[in-house]
ROLUM-854257 format. One line per 3 residues: number of its first residue (from 1); their letters; for each residue x negated, y, z negated of C-alpha. Coordinates in steps of 0.02 Angstrom, whole numbers. Example, Ala and Ser with C-alpha at 12.3 -4.5 7.8 and 13.67 -1.06 7.14 Angstrom:
BEGIN
1) as) -615 -225 -390; -684 -53 -357
! end
This chain:
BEGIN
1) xxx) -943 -1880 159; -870 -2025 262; -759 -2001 402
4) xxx) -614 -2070 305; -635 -1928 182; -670 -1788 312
7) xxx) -500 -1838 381; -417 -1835 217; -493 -1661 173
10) xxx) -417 -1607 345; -263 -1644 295; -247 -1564 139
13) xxx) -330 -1389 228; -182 -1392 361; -52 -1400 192
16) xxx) -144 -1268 129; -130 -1155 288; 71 -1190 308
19) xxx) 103 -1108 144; -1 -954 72; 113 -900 -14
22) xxx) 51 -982 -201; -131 -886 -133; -44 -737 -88
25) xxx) 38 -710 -244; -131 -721 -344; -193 -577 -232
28) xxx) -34 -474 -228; -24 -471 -415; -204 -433 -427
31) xxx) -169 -290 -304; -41 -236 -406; -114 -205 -558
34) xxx) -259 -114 -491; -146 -10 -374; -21 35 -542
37) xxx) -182 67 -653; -240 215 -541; -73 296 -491
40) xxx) -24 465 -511; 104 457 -674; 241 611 -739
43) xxx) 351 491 -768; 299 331 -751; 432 290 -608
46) xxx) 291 264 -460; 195 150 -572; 324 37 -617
49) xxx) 398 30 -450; 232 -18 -373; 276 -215 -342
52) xxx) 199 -367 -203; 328 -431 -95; 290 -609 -9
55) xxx) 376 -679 135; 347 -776 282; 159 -792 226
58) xxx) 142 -610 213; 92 -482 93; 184 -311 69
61) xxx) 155 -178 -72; 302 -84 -106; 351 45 -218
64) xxx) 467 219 -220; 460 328 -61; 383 474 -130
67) xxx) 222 359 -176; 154 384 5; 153 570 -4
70) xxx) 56 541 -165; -82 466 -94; -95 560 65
73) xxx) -19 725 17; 73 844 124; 25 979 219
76) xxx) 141 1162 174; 182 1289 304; 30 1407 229
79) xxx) -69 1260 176; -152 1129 227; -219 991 100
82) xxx) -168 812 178; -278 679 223; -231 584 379
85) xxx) -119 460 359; -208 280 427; -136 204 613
88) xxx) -70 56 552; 1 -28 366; 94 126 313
91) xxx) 245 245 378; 181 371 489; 221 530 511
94) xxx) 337 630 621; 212 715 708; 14 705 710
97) xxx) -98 614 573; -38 687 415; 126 723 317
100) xxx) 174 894 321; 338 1033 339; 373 1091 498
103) xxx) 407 1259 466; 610 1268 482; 645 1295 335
106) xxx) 685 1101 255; 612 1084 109; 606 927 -4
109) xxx) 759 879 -97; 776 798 -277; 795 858 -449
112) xxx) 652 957 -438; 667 1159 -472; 691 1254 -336
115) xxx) 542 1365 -361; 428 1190 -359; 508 1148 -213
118) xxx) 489 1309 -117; 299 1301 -186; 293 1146 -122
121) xxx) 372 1205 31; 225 1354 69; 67 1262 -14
124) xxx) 98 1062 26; 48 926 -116; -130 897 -146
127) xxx) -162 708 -120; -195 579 -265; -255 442 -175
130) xxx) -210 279 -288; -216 141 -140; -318 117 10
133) xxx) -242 19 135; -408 -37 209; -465 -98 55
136) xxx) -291 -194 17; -314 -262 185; -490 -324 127
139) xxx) -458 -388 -33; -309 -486 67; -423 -577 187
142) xxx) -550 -609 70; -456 -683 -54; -366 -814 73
145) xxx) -558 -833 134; -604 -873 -35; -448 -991 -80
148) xxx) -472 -1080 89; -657 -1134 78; -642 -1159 -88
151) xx) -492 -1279 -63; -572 -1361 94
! end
């Protein structure tokens, strides 16, 4: 490789840094796909909700509020079966490392019955796990690893 075409190479790599967003996409739907194929489905709400969200050469998953306490569960006044929730990439809880009641007597709203809800209430919601944000966080640098030597 001459100089001239070192140069030239260098050029195109510093386009392809300003603007991930084609790369990002790839991933995100990739991401997607996997993350809708293993969620939790009653009605099929979550899964189709699940969606990658690019901006400013960033990638977001996003998808209905409840899908967090899916995946990490929540802990009930008499039981205890969350996992901890991870420090960084998702909403974290009120208090501690895990989602869970705090014993005054609130217990979840929506069109659920209310004898779910009070059993939800006392025994918490077992986890599904469907995403790990770890391993979206992988895949993610990996893949603009990949794209990048493979475009320089």
């Amino acid at each position: 490789m001459t100089v001239d075409e070192f140069e030239s190479a260098l050029e195109g790599f510093g386009e392809t840094l300003g603007n991930l967003s084609p790369v990002l996409t790839q991933i995100g739907g990739r991401l997607v796909d996997q993350i809708k194929a293993d969620a939790p489905t009653n009605t099929g709400a979550l899964r189709q909700s699940i969606k990658a969200v690019i901006e400013d050469d960033g990638l977001a998953i996003e998808m209905l509020y409840y899908g967090i306490f899916q995946n990490y569960g929540v802990d009930g006044i008499q039981n205890a079966p969350a996992r901890e929730v991870p420090r960084f990439g998702v909403p974290q809880p009120v208090a501690g490392r895990r989602f869970g009641f705090s014993g005054n007597y609130e217990m979840i709203g929506g069109d659920l019955a209310f004898g779910v809800r009070k059993q939800i209430y006392k025994m918490g919601l077992k986890p599904q796990p469907f995403f790990d944000v770890d391993q979206i966080a992988n895949a993610v640098a990996d893949g603009v690893a990949q794209q990048l030597t493979t475009d320089f």
